[in-house]
C-alpha positions as CSV (number, residue, x, y, z in Angstrom):
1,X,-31.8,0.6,-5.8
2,X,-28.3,-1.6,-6.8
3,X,-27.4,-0.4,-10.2
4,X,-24.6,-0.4,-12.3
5,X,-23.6,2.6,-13.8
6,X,-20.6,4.3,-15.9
7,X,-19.4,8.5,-16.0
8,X,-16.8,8.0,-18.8
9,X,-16.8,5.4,-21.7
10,X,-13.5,3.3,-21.8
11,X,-13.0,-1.4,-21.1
12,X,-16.1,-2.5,-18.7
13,X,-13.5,-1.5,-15.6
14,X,-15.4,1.8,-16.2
15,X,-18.6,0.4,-14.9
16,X,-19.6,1.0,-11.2
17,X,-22.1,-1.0,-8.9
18,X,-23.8,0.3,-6.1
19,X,-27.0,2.6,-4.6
20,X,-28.4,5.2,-6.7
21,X,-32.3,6.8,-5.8
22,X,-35.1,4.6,-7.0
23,X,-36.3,6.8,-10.5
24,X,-40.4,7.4,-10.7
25,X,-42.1,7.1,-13.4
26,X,-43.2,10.2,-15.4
27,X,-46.4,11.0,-17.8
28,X,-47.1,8.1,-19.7
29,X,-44.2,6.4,-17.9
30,X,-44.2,2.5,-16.2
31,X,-41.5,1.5,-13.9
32,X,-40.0,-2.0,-13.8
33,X,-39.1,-4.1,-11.4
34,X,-36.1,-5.5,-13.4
35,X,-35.4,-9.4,-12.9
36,X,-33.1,-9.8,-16.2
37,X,-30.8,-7.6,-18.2
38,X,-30.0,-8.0,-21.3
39,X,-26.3,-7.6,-23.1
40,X,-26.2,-6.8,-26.5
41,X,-23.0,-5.6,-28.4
42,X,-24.0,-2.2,-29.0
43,X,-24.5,-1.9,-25.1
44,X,-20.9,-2.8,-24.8
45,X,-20.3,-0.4,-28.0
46,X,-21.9,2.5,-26.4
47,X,-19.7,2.3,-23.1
48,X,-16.3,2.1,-25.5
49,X,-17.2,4.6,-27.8
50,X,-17.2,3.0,-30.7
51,X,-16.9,4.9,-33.8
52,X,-15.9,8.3,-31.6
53,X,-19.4,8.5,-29.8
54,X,-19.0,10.3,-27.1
55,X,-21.2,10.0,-23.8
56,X,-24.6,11.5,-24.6
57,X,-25.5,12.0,-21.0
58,X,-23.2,12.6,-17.6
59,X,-23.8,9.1,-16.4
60,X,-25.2,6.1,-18.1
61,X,-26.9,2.9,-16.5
62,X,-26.4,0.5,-19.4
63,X,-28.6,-1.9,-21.3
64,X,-31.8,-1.5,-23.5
65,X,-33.5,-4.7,-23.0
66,X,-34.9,-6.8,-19.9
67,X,-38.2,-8.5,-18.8
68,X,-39.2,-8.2,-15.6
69,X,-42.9,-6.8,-13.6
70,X,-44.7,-3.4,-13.6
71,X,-44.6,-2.2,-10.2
72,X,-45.8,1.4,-10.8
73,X,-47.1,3.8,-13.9
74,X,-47.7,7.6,-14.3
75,X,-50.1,10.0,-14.8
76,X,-52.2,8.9,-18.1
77,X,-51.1,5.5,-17.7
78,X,-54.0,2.8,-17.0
79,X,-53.0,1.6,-12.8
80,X,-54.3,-2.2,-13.8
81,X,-51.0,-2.5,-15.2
82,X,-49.0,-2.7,-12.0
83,X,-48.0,-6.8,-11.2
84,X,-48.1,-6.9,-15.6
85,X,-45.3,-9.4,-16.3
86,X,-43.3,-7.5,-19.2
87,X,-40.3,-7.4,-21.2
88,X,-38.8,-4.0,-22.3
89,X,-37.2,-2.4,-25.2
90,X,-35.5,0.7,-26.0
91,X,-34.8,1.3,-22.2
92,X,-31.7,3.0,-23.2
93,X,-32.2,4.1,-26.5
94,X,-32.0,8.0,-26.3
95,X,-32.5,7.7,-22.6
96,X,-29.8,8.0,-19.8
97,X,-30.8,5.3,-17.4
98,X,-31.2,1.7,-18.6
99,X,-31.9,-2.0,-17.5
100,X,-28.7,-2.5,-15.7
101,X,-30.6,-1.6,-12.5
102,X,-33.0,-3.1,-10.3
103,X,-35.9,-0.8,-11.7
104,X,-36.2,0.6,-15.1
105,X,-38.3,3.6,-15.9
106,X,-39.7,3.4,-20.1
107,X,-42.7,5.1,-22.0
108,X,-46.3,3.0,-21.5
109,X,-46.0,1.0,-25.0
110,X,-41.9,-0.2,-24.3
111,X,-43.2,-2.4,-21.6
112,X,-44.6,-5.4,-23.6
113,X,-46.7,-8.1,-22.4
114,X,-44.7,-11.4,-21.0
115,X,-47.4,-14.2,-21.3
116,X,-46.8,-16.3,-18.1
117,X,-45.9,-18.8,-19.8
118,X,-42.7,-17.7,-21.0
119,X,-39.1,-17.3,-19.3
120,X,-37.9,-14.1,-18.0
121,X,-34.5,-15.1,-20.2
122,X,-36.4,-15.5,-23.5
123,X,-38.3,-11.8,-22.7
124,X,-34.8,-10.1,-22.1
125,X,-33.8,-11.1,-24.8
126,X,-36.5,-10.1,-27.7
127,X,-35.6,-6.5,-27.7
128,X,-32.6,-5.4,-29.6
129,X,-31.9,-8.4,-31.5
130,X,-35.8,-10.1,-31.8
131,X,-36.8,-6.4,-33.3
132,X,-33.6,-6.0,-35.2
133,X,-34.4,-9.4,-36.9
134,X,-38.3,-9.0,-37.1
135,X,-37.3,-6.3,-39.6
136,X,-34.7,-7.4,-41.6
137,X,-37.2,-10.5,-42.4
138,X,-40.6,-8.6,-42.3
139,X,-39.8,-5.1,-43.4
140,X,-40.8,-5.8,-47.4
141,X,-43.5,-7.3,-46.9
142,X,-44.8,-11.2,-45.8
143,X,-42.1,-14.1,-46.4
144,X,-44.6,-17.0,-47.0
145,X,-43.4,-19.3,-49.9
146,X,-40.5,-17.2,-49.9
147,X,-36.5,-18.5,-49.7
148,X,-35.2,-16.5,-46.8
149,X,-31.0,-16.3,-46.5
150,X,-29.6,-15.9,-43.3
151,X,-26.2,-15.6,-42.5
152,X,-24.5,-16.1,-39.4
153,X,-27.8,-18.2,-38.4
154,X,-26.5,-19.2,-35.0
155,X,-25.8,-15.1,-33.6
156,X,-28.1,-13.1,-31.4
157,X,-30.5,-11.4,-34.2
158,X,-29.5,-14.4,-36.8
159,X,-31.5,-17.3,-35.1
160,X,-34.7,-15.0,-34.4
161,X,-34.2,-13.9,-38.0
162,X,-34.5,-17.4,-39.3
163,X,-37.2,-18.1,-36.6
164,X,-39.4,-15.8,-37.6
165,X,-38.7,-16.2,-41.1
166,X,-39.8,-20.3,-40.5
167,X,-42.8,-18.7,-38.7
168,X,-43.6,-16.5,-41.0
169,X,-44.0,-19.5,-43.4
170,X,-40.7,-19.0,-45.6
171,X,-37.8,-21.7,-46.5
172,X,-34.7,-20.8,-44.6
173,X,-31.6,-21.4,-45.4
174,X,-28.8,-20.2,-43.6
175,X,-25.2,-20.3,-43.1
176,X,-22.6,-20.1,-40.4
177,X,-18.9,-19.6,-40.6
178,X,-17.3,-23.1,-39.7
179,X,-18.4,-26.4,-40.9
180,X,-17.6,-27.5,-37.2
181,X,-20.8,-25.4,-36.7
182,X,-23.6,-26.9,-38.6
183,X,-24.3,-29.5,-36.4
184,X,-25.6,-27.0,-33.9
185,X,-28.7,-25.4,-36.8
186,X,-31.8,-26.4,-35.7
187,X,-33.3,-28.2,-39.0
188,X,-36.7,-27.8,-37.9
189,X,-36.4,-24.4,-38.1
190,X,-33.3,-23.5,-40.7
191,X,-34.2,-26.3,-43.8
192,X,-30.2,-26.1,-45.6
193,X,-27.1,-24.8,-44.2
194,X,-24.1,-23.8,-45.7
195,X,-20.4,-23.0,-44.1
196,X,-18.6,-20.4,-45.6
197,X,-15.3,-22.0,-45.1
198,X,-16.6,-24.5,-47.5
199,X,-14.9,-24.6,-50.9
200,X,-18.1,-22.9,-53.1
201,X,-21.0,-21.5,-50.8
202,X,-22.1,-19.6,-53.5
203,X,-22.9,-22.6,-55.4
204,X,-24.0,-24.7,-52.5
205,X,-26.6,-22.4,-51.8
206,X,-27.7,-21.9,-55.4
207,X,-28.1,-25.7,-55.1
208,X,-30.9,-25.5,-52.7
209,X,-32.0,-22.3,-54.7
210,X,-31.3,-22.7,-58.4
211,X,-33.3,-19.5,-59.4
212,X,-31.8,-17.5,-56.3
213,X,-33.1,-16.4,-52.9
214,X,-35.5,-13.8,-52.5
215,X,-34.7,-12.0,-49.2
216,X,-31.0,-12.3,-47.2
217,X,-30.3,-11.3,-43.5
218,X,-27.0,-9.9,-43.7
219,X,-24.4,-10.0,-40.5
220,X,-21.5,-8.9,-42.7
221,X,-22.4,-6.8,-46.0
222,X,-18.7,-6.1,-46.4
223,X,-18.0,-10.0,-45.6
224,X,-20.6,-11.2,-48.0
225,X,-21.4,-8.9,-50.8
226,X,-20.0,-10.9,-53.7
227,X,-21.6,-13.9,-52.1
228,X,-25.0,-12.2,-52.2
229,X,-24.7,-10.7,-55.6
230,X,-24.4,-14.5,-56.7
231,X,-27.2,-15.9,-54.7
232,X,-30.1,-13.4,-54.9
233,X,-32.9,-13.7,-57.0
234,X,-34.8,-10.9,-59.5
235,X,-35.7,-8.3,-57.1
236,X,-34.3,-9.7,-54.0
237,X,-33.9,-7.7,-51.0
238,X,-30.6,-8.0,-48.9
239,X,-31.2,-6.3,-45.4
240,X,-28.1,-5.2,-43.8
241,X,-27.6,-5.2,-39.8
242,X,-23.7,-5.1,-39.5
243,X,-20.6,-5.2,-41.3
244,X,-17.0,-5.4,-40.7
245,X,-15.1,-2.3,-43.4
246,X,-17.0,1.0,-42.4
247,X,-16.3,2.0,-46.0
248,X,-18.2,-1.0,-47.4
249,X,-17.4,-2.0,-51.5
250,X,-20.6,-3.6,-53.7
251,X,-21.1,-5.0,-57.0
252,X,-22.7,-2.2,-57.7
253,X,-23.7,-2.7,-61.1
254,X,-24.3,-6.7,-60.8
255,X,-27.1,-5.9,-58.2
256,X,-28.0,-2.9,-60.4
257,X,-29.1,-5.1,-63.1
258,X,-31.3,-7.8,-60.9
259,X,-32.9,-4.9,-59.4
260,X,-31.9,-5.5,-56.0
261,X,-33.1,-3.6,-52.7
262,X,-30.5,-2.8,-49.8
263,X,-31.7,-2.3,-46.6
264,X,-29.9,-0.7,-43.6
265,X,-31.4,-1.6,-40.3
266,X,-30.0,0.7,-37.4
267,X,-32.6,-0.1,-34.7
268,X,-32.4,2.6,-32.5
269,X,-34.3,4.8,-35.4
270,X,-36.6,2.5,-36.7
271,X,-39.8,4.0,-37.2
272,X,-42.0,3.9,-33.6
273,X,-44.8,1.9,-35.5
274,X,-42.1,-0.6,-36.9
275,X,-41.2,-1.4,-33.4
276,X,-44.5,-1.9,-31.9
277,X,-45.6,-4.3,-34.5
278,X,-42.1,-6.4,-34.2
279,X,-43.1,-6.2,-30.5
280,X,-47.1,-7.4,-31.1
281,X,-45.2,-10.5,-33.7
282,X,-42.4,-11.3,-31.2
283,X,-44.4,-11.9,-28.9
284,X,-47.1,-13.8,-30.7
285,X,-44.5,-16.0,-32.2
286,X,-42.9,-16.4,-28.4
287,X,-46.3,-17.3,-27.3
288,X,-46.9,-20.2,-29.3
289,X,-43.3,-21.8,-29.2
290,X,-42.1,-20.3,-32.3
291,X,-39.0,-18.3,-30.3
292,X,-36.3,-19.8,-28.5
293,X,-32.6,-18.2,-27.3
294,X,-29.4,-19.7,-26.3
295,X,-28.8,-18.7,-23.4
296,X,-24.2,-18.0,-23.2
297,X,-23.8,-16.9,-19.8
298,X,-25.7,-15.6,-16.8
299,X,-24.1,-13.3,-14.5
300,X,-25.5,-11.4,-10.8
301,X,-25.2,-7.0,-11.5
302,X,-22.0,-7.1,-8.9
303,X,-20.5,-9.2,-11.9
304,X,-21.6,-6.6,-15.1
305,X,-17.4,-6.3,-16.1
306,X,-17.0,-9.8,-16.4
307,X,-20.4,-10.2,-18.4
308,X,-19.5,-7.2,-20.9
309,X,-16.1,-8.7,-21.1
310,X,-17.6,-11.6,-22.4
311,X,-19.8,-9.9,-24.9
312,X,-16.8,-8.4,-26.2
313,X,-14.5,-11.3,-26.7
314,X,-17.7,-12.3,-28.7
315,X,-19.7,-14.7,-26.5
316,X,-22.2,-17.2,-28.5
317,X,-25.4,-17.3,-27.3
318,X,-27.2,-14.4,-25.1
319,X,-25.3,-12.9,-22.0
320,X,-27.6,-12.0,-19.3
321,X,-27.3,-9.9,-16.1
322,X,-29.7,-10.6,-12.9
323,X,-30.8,-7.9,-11.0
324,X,-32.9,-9.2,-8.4
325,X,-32.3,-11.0,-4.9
C-alpha cells in the first residue's frame, strides 16, 4: 500500500511516502480502505515531540482519524461488515500504524457507521476533535436550557462543541479572538458572540448572561481563566481541552467559592464507554444535519509535509490528506 510514514520525530521533512506491506486485520480487528485522512494538531505534535515525547514505536504512520470503507474483518468480527461505509477514531492512539495510509487496521467498535448520506470529509473529521468536543459539552450531564460558553468557536473541536451544544438544546454563546472574525459564527447555531479583543468581554458576555453561564468549552485555560472566573454561574463547569502556559495560574479561591468543576479532557484516555457514546451522538447529530466542518485545505499523501506544515502554522478550518486514486 502507499503510506506515509516517519522513524524519528523532528519538522514534517521527517515524513516518508512510499510502499509498505498491506497490514491484516487481527481478532476483533476491521481493515479500512482509507479515502480521507485526517490532520489534527496533536498528529503534528506527536511527530515533533512535543513536550519531550519520544517515539513510542520504531516507525509511525501518522494520523488517528479518517472515513473510508471496510474491506475486510477478523476472526470474531461479523463478515457483513465488509463494503460498511465508516469513519474511524483512535487509529493511532496507542497504536503504531495510523490513517496516513491507504488502509488502516482498528479494533471492531473504532470503525463507526458513515450514513451514505454524508461526506467522506465530514466523517474524517468527527474523531479527535467531534469526541473531544462531545465531551467537554456532554460530560456533566444534558445541556438543554442550559447557557453553553465556547471559546475559540470557529477551531476544529470549538465549532462541534457549539454544534452539539445547539443540538443538544442549550444557548451558545461563543467567542473568537478578533472582531474581524464574527462575521464568520454561524448564528443559527452560536446565538451571541463576543471578540476578546473587545474592550470588556467579560461584561459583554455577562450581558447575554446576567446570572452567568453554566458550562464553558475552554481552548486556552491559561488565556482565559480570569475571564471565566467572571462569567460562570453557581456550579458551573469549565472543561478544559488546551492551554498555552504548561504551568497554568487560577483564581483559585474565586471559583472555590461558586463551586466550580474543572475538567481536563485528554482524549486519548477518555474512558472506552465515553468514546463510543460520543461516537453513537456524532453521528446521530451528523445524520440529521446538525454537523458541519470547514474544510482548510485538501492535500494527495505524496503532499503530507506541506499538509502538516500547514497545520502547524495553524491552519483554520480542517486539513485533510487523500489517500486513494
Amino acid at each position: 500500500m502507499l503510506a506515509s510514514w516517519y522513524d524519528e520525530q523532528g519538522p514534517a521533512a521527517v515524513l516518508h511516502v512510499g510502499e509498505l506491506p498491506d497490514p491484516q486485520a487481527g481478532p476483533g480487528e476491521v481493515r479500512v480502505r482509507v479515502t480521507v485522512s485526517g490532520i489534527n494538531p496533536g498528529d503534528t505534535k506527536k511527530r515533533r515531540g512535543w513536550l519531550g515525547s519520544s517515539m513510542p514505536y520504531p516507525r509511525v504512520i501518522p494520523h488517528s482519524d479518517a472515513a473510508g470503507v471496510i474491506d475486510a474483518v477478523g476472526e470474531g468480527v461479523d463478515a457483513r461488515r465488509v463494503g460498511q461505509r465508516v469513519w474511524v477514531y483512535g487509529a493511532q492512539s496507542y497504536r503504531a500504524f495510523g490513517t496516513a495510509a491507504q488502509y488502516t487496521v482498528v479494533p471492531d467498535q473504532q470503525a463507526v457507521r458513515l450514513p451514505d448520506h454524508l461526506c467522506d470529509e465530514l466523517g474524517a473529521s468527527l474523531g479527535i476533535p467531534g469526541i473531544t468536543a462531545h465531551r467537554a459539552v456532554f460530560a456533566d450531564g444534558p445541556v438543554d436550557g442550559r447557557l453553553v460558553l465556547v471559546h475559540g468557536v470557529l477551531g476544529g473541536v470549538g465549532s462541534l462543541a457549539a454544534q452539539l451544544a445547539r443540538w443538544g438544546g442549550a444557548t451558545v454563546l461563543g467567542t473568537v479572538r478578533r472582531s474581524s472574525d464574527l462575521d464568520r459564527v454561524d448564528p443559527a447555531v452560536v446565538s451571541h458572540v463576543v471578540a476578546l479583543d473587545s474592550g470588556d468581554p467579560a461584561a459583554a458576555i455577562r450581558s447575554y448572561a446576567p446570572d452567568g453561564v453554566h458550562r464553558v468549552v475552554e481552548v486556552s485555560l491559561s488565556a482565559n481563566a480570569d475571564l471565566d472566573n467572571a462569567v460562570t454561574a453557581l456550579d458551573a463547569v469549565i472543561a478544559a481541552y488546551g492551554t498555552h502556559a504548561d504551568r497554568t495560574e487560577l483564581p483559585f479561591w474565586p471559583l472555590l467559592f461558586n463551586n466550580v468543576t474543572l475538567r481536563l479532557l485528554g482524549s486519548d484516555d477518555f474512558p472506552a464507554a465515553a468514546k463510543r457514546a460520543a461516537a453513537r451522538e456524532l453521528t446521530a447529530a451528523a445524520a440529521v444535519g446538525a454537523l458541519t466542518v470547514d474544510v482548510g485545505g485538501r492535500f494527495p499523501l505524496a503532499d503530507i509535509a506541506e499538509a502538516h506544515d500547514r497545520v502547524d502554522a495553524g491552519a483554520r478550518g480542517r486539513v485533510l490528506i487523500t489517500t486513494g486514486p
